[in-house]
PATIVO-948346 format. One record per atom (N, C-alpha, C): atom name; residue in three letters; x, y, z. Coordinates in steps of 0.02 Angstrom, whole numbers. Layout:
<rs>
(r "CA" "ala" (X Y Z))
...
</rs>
This chain:
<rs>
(r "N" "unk" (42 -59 0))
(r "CA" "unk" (0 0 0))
(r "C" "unk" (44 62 0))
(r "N" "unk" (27 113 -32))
(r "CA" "unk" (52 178 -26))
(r "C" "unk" (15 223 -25))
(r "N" "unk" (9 260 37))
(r "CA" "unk" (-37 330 55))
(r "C" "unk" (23 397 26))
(r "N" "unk" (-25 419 -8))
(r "CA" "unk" (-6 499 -37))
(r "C" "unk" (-42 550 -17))
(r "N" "unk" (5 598 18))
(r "CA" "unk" (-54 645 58))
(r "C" "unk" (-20 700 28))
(r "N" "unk" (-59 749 18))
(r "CA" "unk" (-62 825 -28))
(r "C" "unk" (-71 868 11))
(r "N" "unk" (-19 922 27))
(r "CA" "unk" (-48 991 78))
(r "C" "unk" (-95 1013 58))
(r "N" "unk" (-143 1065 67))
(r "CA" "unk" (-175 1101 31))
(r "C" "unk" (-160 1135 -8))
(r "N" "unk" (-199 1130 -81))
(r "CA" "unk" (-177 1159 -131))
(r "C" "unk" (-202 1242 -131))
(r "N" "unk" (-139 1307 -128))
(r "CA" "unk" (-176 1376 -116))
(r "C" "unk" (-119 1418 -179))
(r "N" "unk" (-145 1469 -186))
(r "CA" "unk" (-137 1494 -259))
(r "C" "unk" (-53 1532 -232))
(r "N" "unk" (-21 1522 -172))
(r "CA" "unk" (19 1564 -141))
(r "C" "unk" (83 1498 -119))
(r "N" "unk" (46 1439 -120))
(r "CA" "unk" (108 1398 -81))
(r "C" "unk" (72 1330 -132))
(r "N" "unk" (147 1314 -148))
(r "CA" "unk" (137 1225 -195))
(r "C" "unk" (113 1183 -151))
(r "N" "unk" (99 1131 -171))
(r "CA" "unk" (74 1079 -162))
(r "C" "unk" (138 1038 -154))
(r "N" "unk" (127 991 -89))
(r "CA" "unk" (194 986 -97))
(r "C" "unk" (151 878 -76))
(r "N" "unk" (180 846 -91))
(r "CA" "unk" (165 761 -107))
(r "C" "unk" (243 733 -91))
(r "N" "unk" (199 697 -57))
(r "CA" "unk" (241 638 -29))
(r "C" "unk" (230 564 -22))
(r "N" "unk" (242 523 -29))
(r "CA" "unk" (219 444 -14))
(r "C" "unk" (232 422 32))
(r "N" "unk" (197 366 51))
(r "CA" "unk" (227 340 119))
(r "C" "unk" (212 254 125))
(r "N" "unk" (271 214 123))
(r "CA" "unk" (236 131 124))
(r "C" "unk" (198 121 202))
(r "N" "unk" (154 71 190))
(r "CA" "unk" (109 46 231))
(r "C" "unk" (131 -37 247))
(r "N" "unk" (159 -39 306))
(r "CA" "unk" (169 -115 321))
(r "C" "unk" (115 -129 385))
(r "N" "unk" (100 -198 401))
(r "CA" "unk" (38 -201 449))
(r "C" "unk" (97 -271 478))
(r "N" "unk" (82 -268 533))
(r "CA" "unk" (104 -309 583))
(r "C" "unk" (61 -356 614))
(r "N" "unk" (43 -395 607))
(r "CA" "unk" (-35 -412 641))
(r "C" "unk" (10 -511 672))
(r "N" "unk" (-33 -527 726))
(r "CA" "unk" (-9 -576 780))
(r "C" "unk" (-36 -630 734))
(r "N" "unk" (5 -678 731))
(r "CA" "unk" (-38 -752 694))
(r "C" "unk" (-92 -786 765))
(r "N" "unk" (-133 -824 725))
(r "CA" "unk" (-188 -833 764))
(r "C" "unk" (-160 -913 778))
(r "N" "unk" (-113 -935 769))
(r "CA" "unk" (-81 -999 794))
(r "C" "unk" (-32 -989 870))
(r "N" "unk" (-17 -931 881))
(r "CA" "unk" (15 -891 934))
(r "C" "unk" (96 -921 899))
(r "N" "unk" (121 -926 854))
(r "CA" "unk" (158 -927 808))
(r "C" "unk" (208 -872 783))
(r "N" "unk" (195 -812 818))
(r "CA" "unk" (248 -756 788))
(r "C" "unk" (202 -701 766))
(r "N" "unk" (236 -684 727))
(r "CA" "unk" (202 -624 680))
(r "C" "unk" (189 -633 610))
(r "N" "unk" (147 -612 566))
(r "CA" "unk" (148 -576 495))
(r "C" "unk" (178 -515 496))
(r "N" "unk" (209 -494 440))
(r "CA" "unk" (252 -430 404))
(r "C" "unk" (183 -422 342))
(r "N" "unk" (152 -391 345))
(r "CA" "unk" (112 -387 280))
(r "C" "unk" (116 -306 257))
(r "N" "unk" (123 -320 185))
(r "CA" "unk" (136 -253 125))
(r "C" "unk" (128 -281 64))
(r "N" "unk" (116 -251 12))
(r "CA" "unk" (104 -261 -35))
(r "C" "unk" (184 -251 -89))
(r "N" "unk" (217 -204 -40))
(r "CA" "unk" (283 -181 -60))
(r "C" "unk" (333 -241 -53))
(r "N" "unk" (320 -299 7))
(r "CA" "unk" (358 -373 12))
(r "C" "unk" (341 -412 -70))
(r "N" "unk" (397 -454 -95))
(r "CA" "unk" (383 -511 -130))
(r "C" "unk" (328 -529 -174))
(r "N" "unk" (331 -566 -82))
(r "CA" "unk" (277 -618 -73))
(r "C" "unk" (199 -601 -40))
(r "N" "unk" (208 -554 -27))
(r "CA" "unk" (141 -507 2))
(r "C" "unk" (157 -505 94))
(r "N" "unk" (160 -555 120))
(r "CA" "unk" (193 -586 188))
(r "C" "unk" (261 -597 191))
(r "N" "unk" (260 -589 270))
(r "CA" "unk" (336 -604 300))
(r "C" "unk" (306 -647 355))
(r "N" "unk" (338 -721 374))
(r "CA" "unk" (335 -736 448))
(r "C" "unk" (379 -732 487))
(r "N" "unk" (371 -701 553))
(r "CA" "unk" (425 -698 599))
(r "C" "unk" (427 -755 670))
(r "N" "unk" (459 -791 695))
(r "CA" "unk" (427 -847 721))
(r "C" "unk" (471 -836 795))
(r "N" "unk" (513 -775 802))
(r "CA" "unk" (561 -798 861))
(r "C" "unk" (533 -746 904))
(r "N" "unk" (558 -752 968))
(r "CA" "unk" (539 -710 1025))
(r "C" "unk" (516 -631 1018))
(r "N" "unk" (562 -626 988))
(r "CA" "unk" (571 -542 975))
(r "C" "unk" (550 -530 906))
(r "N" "unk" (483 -560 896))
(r "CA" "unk" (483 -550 807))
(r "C" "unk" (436 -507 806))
(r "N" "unk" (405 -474 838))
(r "CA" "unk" (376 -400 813))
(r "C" "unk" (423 -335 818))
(r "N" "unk" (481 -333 842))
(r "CA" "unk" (529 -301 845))
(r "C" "unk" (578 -298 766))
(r "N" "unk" (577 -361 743))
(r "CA" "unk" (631 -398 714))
(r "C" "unk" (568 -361 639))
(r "N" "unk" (506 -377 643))
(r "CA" "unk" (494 -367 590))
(r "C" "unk" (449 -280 579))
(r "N" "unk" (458 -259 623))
(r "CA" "unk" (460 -171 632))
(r "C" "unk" (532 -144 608))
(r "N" "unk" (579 -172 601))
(r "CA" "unk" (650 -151 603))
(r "C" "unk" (655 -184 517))
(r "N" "unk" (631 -239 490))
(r "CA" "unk" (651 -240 422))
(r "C" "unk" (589 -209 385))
(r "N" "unk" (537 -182 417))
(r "CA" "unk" (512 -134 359))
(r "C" "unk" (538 -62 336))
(r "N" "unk" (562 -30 412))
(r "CA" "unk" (586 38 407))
(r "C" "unk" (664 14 374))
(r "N" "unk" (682 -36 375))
(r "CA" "unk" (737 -59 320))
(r "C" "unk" (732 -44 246))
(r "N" "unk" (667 -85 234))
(r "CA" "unk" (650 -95 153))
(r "C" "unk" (631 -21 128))
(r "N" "unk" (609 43 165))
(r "CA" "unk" (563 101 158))
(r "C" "unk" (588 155 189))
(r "N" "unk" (590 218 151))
(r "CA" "unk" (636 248 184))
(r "C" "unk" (558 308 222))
(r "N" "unk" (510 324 189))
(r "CA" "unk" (447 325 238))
(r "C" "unk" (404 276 257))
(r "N" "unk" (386 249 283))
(r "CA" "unk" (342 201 310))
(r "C" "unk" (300 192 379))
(r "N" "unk" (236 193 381))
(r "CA" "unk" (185 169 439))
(r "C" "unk" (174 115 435))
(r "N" "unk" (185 81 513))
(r "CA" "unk" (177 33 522))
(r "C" "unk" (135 20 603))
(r "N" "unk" (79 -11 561))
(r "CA" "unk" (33 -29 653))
(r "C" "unk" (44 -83 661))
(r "N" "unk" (40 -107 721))
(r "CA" "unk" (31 -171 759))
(r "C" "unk" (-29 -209 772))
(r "N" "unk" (-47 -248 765))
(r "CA" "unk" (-135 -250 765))
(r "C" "unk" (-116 -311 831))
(r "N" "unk" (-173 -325 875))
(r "CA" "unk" (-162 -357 903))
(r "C" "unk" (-202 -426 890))
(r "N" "unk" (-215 -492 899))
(r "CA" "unk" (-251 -537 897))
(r "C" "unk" (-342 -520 882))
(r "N" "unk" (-355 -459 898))
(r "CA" "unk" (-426 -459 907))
(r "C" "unk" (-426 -413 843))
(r "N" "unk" (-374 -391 816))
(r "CA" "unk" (-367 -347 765))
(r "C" "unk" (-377 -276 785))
(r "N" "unk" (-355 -242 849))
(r "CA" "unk" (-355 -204 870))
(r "C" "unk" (-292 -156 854))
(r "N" "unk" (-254 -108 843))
(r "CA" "unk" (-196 -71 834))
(r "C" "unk" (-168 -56 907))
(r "N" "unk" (-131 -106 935))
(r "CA" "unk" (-91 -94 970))
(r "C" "unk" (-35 -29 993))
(r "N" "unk" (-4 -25 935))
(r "CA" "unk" (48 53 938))
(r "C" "unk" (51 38 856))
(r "N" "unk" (68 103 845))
(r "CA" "unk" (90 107 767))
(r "C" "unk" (150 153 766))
(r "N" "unk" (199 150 724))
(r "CA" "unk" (267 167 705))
(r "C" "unk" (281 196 648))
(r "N" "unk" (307 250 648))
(r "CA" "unk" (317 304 597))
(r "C" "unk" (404 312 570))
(r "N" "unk" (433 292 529))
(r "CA" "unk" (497 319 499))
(r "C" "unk" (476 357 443))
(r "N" "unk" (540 408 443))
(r "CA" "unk" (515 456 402))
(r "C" "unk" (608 474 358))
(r "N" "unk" (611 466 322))
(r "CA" "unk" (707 467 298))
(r "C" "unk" (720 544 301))
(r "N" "unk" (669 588 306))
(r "CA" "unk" (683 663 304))
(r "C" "unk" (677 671 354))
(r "N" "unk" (644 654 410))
(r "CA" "unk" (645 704 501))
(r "C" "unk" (700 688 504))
(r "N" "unk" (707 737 550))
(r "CA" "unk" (786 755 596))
(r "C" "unk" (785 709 669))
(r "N" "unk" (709 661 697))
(r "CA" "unk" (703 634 742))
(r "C" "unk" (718 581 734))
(r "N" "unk" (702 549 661))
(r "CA" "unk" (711 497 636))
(r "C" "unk" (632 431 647))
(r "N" "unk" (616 446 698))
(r "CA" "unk" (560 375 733))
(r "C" "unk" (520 419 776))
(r "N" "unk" (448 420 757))
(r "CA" "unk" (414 442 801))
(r "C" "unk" (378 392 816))
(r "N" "unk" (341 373 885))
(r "CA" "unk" (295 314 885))
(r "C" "unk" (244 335 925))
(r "N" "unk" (169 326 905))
(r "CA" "unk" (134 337 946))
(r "C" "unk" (87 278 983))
</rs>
């Protein structure tokens, strides 16, 4: 997925566009690890199967993407936290 968001367009200041990839993190329902899901992967999916694999697979999306949102969904399909890299801030990672 790729969200394109447009400032407002005014007869005094450009329009200024940007993209941003969309990865989704969501818990396997086998209690199995994680999915990596994007449309920007492969294969559409990633499985992550080790302890630390929602970490492991938050860290190879902002890898693959130099903007990218990424939520966490939890088992009930709820958004847990979601994660922002951005290759232009000066913060680098905002997370809310």
């Amino acid at each position: 997925m790729r969200f394109i968001n447009a400032a407002p367009n005014n007869a005094m200041q450009p329009t200024a566009l940007y993209s941003m990839d969309i990865y989704e993190v969501h818990s396997r329902k086998d209690d199995r690890g994680v999915e990596l899901i994007s449309d920007r992967l492969p294969f559409g999916r990633l499985w992550y199967g080790e302890t630390n694999a929602a970490s492991n697979a938050i860290d190879y999306a902002k890898f693959r993407s130099h903007d990218v949102m990424i939520p966490v969904y939890d088992q009930a399909g709820d958004v847990i936290e979601t994660h922002e890299h951005r290759a232009s801030s000066t913060d680098g990672e905002r997370k809310t």
